[in-house]
N, C-alpha and C positions, 0 to 999 in steps of 0.2 A: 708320550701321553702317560701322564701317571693312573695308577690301578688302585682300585678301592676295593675286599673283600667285605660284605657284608650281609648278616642273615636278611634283615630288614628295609629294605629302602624305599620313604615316604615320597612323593612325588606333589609339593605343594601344602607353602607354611602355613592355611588358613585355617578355619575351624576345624575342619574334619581332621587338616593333619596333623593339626597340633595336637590333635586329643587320642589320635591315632599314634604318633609318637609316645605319649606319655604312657600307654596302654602297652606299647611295644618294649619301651623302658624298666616295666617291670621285670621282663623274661628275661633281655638279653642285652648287652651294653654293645653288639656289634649292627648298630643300627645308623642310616643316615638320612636327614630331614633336607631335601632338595627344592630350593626358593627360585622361580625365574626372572622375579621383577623385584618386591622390595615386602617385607616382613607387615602384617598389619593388618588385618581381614575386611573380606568384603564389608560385613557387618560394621564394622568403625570406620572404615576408611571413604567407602560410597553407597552404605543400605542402611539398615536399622538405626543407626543411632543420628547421620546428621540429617536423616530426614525426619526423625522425633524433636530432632532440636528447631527445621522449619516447622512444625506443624505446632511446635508449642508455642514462635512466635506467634502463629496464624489464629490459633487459636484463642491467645491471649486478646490481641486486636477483636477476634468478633467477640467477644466475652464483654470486651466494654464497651461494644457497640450497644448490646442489647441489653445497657444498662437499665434504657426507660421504662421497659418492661417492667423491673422495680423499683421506678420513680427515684431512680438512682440514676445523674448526671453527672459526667464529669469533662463537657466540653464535647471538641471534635476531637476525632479518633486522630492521630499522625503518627506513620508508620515511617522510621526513618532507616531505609534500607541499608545504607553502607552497615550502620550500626547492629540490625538483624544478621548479616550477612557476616559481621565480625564474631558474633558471637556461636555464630553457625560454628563458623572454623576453628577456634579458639579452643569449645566444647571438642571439637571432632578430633581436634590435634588430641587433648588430653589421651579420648578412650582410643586413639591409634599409637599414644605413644607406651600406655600400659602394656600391648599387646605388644609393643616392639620388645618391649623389655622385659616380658615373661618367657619370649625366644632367645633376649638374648642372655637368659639366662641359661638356655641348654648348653652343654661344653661341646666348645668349639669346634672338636672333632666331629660332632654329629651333625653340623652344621654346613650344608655344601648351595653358594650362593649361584645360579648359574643355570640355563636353558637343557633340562632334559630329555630325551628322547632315547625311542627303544632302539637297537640295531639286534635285537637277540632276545628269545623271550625273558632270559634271566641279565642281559646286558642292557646298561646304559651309557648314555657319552654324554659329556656334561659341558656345553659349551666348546664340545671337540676339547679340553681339556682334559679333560679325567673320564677314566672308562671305571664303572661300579657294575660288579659283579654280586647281584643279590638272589639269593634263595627265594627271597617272595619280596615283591610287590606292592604298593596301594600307590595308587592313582587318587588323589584330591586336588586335582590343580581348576577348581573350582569354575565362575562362568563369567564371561562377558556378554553385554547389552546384542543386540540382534538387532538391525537396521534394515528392512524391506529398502531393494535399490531403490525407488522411484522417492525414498525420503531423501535422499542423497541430492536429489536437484537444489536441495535447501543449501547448500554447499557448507559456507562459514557461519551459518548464522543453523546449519543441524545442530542439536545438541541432545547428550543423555544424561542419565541422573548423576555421573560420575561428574559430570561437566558442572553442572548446578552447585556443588558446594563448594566450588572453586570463584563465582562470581564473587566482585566486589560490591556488585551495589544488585540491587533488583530492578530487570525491566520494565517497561512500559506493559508490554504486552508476551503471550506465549501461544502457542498452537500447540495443542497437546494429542500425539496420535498413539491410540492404546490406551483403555480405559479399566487396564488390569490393577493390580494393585500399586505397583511405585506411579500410575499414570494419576490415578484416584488421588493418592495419598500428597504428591507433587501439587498437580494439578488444582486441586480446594485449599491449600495451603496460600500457594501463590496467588488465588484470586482473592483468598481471604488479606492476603498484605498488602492489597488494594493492584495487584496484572491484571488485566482485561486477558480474558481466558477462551477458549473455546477449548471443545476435545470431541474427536473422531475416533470411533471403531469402526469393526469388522466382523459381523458376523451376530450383533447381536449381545453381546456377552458383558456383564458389569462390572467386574471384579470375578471376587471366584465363586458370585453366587450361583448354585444350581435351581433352587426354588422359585417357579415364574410369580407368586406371588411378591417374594421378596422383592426382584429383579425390577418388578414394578412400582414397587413402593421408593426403594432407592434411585430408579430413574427419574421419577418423579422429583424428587427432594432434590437432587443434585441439578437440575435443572431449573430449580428455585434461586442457585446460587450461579450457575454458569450453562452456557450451552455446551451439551453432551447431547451428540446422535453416536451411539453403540451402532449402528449398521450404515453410516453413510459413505457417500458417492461423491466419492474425490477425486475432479478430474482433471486436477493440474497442481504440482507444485512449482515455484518457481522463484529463484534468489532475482529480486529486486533492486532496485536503488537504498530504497527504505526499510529492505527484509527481505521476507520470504512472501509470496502471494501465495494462497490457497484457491482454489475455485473448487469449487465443491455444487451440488445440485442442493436448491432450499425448497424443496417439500411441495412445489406448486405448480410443478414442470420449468422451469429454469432454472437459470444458474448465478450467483454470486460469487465474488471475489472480497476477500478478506486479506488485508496485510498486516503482519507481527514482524516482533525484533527477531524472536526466536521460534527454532520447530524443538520442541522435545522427543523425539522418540523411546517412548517406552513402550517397545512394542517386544519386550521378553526376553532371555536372555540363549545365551546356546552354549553347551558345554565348553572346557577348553580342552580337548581332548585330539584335534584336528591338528595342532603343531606337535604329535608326541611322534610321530612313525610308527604309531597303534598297529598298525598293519604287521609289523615285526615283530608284534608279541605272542603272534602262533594264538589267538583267541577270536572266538565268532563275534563280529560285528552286523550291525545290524543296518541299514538302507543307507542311514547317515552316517556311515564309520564310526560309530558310537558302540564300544562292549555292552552283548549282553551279559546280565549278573543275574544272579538270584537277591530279589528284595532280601531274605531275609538273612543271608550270611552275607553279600557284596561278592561274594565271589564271581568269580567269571569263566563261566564253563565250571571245568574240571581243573583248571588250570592253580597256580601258586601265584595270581594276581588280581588282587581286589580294587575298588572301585567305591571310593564315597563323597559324601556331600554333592555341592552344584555339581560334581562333573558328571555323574551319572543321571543327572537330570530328572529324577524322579520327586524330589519332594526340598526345593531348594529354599528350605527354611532354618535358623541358625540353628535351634534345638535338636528338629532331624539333623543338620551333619555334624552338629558333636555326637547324637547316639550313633550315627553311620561311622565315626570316625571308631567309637567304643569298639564298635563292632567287628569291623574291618581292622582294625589294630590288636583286638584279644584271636583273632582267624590266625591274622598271619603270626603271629607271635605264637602259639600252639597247633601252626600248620605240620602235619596232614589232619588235627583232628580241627575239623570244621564242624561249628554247631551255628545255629539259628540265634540270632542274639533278641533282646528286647525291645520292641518293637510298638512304642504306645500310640494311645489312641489318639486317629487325625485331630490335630487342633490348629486353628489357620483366624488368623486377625489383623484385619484391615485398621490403619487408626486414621480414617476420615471422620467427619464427625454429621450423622451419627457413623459410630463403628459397626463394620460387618465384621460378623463371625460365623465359620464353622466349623462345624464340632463332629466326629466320628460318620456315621455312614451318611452323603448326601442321599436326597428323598429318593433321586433315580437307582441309588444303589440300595438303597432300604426295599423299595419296589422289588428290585433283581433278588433279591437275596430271599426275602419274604414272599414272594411271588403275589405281589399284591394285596397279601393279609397283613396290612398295618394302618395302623390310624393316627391320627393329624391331628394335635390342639395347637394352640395359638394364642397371641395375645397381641392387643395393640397399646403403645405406650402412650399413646394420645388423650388417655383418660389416666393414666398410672399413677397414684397420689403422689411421689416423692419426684418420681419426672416432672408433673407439672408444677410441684414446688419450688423446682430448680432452673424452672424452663427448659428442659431438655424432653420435653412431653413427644417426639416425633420418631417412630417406629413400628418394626414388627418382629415377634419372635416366633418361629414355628417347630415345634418338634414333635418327635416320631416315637411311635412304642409296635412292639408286635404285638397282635391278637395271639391268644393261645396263652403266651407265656408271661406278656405285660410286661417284655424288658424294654427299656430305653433304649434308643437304634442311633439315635442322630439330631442334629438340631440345624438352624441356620438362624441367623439373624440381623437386623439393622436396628441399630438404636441405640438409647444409652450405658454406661457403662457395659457392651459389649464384649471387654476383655476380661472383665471378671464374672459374670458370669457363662461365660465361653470356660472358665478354671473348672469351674462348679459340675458344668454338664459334661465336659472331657472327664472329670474325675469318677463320675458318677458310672459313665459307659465304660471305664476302663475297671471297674469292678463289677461291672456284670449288674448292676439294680435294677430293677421292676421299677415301675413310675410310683409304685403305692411306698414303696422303700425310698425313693426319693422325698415322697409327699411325708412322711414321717420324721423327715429333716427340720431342724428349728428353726423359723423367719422370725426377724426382726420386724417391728414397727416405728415408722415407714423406712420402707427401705425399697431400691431399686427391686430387688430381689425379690419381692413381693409377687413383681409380676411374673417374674417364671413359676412363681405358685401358681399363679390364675392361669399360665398357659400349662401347667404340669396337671391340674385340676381337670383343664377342659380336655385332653387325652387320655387321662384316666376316663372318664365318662365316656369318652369314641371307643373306649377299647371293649373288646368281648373277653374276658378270661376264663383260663377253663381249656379243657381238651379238646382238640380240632378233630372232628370229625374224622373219620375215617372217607368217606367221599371228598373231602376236602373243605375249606372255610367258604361257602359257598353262601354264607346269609350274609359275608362279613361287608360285602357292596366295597366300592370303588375305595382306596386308600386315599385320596387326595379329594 
């Protein structure tokens, strides 16, 4: 077996660890970046980008549906899937083929293609090939899709989002179970390119909204376009002649059956951390054999091995695991001196349309932290002058300020352009503003943006500023 001596060795080529290598690259040239499957990130290869490239067909199609609204016709809508479906992959090849060839521009020696795993806390074995001997550590070997057995009845006709950008043409029909984000963001895409859709949860849940107001509003909306039950009673699947059946319970004490081409499971994803022999790295795991870390260095324990992007499962979004990747690659790259790296404010954006967003503390942690002394403005886009000019008139935005001090805590939202101004209020909470320091900010006329004035407006006015009492905020009444 060949021997590899090095300070550094990254465990997985995707966002964290490329960015983690390059971080590692400034310190020390005895470093090596360790691939198990093939170079090209989640984000290009099966997340962010070919599902922006379905949701622009999707959204293209309902755009000139609702031409008449502006006495603007141009026919029937025709969706011609092989042709959607080519440009899907085509697009997707591009942004995986940049990222092949941004790796393979690292020199070759730092490049080890091949299944890693621990036998020693400072040892790995590389496809039983190559044993590497490194000082420290990082773990990025990022996440795959999570399949509850009983979807598995679905047999050849289960499918997840990795599966979906691989079609040649688009089905007839889909069952969508998981109405998290890739389920949402899938799921309205595909019923907007004319699939007959349904989608089931568990428990309740929309996306990753926490505010029951929102939660409501967007239930509603998405159920204008396809059926979504967030809490149903599914009590069969089953590979058919035709597909897959469902039988599920419909709201009146019985039962229905439903048949589709396909089952989607997007029901989350799970670290990849379970093929490494994690257990040979001498570091505390936790229920699910999963390292604990500290959020804010990645470190794990006390130990000389760190932990970022999807595999730590904490916040599997591409911006967090390049800062994770920052982080965890300047640690081990000037280990033993471990510091706290930068750490900015939550920001998280669905692109269904309307879009959800949110932004730094949700209301139940604004609550927790505030202890109930904070207050609630809002605004609904259903009247918003440039919404309804555009026809994009359908949402709600809600954010949060503390009494006492009037800083902006958090926000949620569904509506229009929700990714930009999701920029605006992450920017605003990661500098610490008062809502009156917000409100002092310049709008344009008309502009979306408008309405965060009118809901930044109507929070200022809920709010009490001014010193809290010494007994405590006791006039300030319910925060919600």
């Amino acid at each position: 077996m060949n021997k590899r001596e090095v300070d550094v060795a990254i465990i997985g080529a995707g966002t964290a660890g490329m960015v983690a290598y390059q971080r590692v690259r400034k310190v020390t040239d005895k470093v090596v970046l360790i691939e198990a499957e093939q170079y090209g990130t989640t984000c290009a290869r099966v997340g962010c980008m070919p599902s922006k490239l379905l949701i622009a067909a999707a959204d293209n199609a309902h755009q000139m549906r609702l031409g008449e609204l502006f006495g603007v016709s141009a026919g029937g809508v025709t969706v011609d899937g092989r042709r959607v479906m080519e440009r899907v992959r085509a697009e997707r090849d591009r942004f995986v083929g940049s990222v092949i060839r941004s790796v393979e521009k690292f020199p070759e020696e730092h490049r080890l293609m091949g299944h890693a795993r621990f036998i020693g806390p400072n040892r790995l074995v590389v496809d039983n090939d190559v044993e590497v001997n490194a000082l420290r550590i990082i773990v990025a070997t990022g996440s795959r899709p999570n399949i509850p057995g009983f979807l598995k009845e679905a047999k050849d006709r289960l499918v997840v989002n990795d599966d979906i950008f691989e079609w040649q043409d688009l089905p007839d029909s889909v069952v969508v179970f998981g109405p998290g984000v890739i389920g949402l963001e899938l799921g309205q895409a595909l019923s907007r390119l004319g699939v007959r859709v349904r989608m089931f949860g568990v428990g309740g849940a929309v996306g990753p909204i926490q505010d029951d107001s929102i939660r409501d509003y967007a239930l509603k909306t998405f159920n204008e376009e396809f059926p979504l039950d967030p809490d149903a009673d599914v009590k069969k699947v089953e590979r058919v002649d035709d597909g897959v059946a469902i039988t599920f319970a419909d709201g009146n004490g019985g039962e229905k059956t439903e048949i589709f081409d396909y089952l989607l499971a997007a029901t989350g994803r799970r670290p990849n951390v379970d093929g490494l022999d994690i257990q040979n790295a001498d570091i505390e795991l936790d229920k699910k054999g999963a390292p604990l870390f500290d959020p804010h260095t990645l470190r794990c324990g006390q130990s000389h091995i760190f932990i970022a992007g999807d595999a730590n499962n904490s916040l599997p979004l591409l911006h967090e695991a390049a800062d994770e990747g920052r982080i965890a690659g300047d640690n081990a790259a000037s280990y033993p001196d471990v510091r706290a790296g930068l750490r900015r404010t939550p920001l998280a954006v669905v692109f269904t349309d309307p879009q959800i967003a949110t932004i730094g503390l949700t209301i139940n942690q604004v609550d927790d932290r505030c202890h109930g002394c904070f207050a609630v403005g809002e605004v609904s886009f259903e009247d918003q002058g440039r919404s309804r000019v555009i026809g994009k008139n359908r949402g709600l935005l809600r954010v949060y300020g503390e009494h006492g001090s009037g800083l902006f805590m958090g926000a949620e939202m569904f509506g229009p352009a929700a990714e930009h101004l999701a920029h605006l209020l992450a920017w605003s909470a990661q500098r610490r503003l008062t809502v009156s320091e917000m409100l002092e900010m310049p709008f344009y006329h008309p502009v979306i943006e408008e309405g965060l004035r009118t809901a930044l407006k109507d929070l200022n006015r809920n709010l009490n500023i001014g010193p809290v009492p010494e007994e405590g905020c006791t006039d300030c009444g319910p925060g919600v």
